[in-house]
LUMTORGU-211814 format. One record per residue: residue number from 0; x, y, z of N, C-alpha, C in turn. Coordinates in steps of 0.2 Angstrom, whole numbers. Each point is the difference from the previous one (the first is absolute). Last residue first. Example, Ala and Ser with C-alpha at 12.3 -4.5 7.8 and 13.67 -1.06 7.14 Angstrom:
resi, neast, nnorth, nup, caeast, canorth, caup, ceast, cnorth, cup
1, 64, -11, 35, 4, 6, 1, -4, 5, 3
0, 2, -28, 0, -4, 6, 0, 4, 6, 0
***
This chain:
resi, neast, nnorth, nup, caeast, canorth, caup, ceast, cnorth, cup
99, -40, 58, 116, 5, 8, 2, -3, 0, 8
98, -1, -19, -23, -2, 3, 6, 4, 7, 1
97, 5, -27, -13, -3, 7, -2, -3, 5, 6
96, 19, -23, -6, -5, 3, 3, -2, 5, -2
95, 9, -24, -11, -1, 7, 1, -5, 4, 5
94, 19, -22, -8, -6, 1, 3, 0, 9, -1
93, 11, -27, -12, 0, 8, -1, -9, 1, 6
92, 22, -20, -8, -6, 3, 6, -1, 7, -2
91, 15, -19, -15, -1, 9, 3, -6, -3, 3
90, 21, -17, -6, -6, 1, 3, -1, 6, 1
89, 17, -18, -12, -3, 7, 3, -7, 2, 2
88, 15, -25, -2, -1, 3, -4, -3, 8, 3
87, 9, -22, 10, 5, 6, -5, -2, 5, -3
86, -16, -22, 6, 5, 4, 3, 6, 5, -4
85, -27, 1, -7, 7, -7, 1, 5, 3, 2
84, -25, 9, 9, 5, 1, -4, 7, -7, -2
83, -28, 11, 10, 5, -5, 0, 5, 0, -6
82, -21, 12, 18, 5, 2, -6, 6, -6, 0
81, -27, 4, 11, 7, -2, 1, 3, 1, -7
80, -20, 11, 3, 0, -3, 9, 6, -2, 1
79, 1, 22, -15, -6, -8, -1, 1, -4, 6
78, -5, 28, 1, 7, -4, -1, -3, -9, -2
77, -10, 25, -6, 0, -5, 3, 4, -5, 0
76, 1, 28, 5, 2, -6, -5, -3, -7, 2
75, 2, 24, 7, -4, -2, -6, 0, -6, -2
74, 3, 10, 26, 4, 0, -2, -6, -3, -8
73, -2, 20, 18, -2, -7, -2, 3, 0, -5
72, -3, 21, 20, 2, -3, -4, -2, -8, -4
71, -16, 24, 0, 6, -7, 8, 3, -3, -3
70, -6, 23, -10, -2, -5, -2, 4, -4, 6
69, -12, 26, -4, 5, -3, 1, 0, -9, 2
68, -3, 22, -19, -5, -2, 6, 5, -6, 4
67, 1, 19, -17, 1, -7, -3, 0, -6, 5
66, -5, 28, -10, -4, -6, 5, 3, -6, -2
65, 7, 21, -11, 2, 0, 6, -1, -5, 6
64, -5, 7, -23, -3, 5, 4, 0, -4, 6
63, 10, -5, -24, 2, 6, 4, -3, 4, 7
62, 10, -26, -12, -7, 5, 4, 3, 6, -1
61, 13, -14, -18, 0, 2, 8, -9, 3, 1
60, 5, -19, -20, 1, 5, 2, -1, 2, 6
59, 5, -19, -21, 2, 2, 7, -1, 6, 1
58, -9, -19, -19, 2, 7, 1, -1, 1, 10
57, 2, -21, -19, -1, 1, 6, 4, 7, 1
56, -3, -16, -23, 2, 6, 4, -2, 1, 6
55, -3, -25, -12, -1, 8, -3, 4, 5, 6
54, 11, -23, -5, -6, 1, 4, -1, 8, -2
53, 17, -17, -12, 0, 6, 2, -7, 0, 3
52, 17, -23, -8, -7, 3, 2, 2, 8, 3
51, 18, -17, -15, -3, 6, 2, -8, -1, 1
50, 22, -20, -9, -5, 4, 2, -5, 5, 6
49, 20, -16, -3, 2, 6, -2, -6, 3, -1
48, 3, -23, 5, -3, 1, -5, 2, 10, -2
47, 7, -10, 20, 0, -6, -4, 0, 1, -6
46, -4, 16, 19, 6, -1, -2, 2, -6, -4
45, -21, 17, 0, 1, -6, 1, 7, 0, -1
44, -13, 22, 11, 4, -4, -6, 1, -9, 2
43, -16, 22, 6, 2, -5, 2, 5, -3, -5
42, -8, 26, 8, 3, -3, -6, 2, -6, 3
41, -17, 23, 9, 4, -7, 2, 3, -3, -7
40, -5, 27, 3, -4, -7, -3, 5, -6, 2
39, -7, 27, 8, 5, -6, 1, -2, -5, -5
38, -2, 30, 3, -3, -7, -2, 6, -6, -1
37, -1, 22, 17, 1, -1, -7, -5, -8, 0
36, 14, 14, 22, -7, 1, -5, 3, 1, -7
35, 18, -1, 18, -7, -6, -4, -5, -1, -1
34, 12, 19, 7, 5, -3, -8, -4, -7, 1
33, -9, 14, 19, 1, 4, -7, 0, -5, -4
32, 1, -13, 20, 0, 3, 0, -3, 4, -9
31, -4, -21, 23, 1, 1, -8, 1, 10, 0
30, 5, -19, 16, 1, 5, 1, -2, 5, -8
29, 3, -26, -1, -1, 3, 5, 3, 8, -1
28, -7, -23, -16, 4, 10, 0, -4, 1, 6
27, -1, -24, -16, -3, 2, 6, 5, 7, 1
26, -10, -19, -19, 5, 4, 2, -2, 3, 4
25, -6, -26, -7, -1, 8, 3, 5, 4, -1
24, -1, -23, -5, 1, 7, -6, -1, 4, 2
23, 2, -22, 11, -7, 3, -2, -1, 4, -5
22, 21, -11, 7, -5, -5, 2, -6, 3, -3
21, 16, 14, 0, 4, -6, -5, -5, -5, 1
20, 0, 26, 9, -2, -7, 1, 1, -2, -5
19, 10, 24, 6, -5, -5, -4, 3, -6, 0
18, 2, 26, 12, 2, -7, -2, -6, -5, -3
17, 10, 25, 8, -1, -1, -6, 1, -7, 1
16, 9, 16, 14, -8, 1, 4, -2, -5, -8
15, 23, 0, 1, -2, -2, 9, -6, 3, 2
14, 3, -7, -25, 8, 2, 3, -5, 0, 8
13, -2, -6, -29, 0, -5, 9, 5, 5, 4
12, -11, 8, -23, 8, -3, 2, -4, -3, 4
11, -14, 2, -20, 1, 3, 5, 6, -5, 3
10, 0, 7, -25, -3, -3, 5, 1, 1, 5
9, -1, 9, -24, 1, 3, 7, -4, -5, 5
8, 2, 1, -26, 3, -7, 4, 0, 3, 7
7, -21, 7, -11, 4, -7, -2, 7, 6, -1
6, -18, 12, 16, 2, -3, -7, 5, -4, 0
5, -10, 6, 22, -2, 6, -6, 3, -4, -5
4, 8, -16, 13, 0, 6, 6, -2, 5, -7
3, -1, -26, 2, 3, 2, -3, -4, 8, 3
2, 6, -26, 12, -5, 5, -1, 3, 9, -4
1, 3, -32, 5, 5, 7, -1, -7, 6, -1
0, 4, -29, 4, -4, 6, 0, 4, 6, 0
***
């Protein structure tokens, strides 16, 4: 999964508010500010077959009137009951909180 930032090839980086799930495709931007308002479109690529899926545009915009109310916190994810892996091999866990 990769997520393309306003226009083909400006993709979005991963950096310490900017991450994307590899298990779901979410992308997720804590603290959003100004410079990430825009339109995002997810880009699935097949690493086998080299082929491209793009999802339509999802446009990002700030409030401007200041309500953005206050959330408890909880965590988004549903985890599966057991995760089973062959030895040696890697294993990602991915969890997310959201709240303030």
């Amino acid at each position: 999964y990769s997520w393309v930032f306003n226009e083909f090839p400006s993709f979005v980086a991963e950096d310490s508010r900017r991450f994307i799930s590899q298990e779901t495709g979410n992308l997720y931007i804590s603290k959003v500010q100004t410079s990430d308002v825009g339109s995002y479109i997810c880009l699935v690529k097949n690493t086998v077959t080299n082929a491209r899926v793009l999802s339509p545009p999802t446009p990002l915009t700030l409030r401007n009137d200041g309500v953005m109310g206050e959330y408890e916190p909880k965590i988004e994810v549903h985890f599966p009951y057991t995760v089973t892996a062959a030895r040696g091999t890697t294993v990602r866990m991915e969890c997310f909180a959201l709240g303030k």
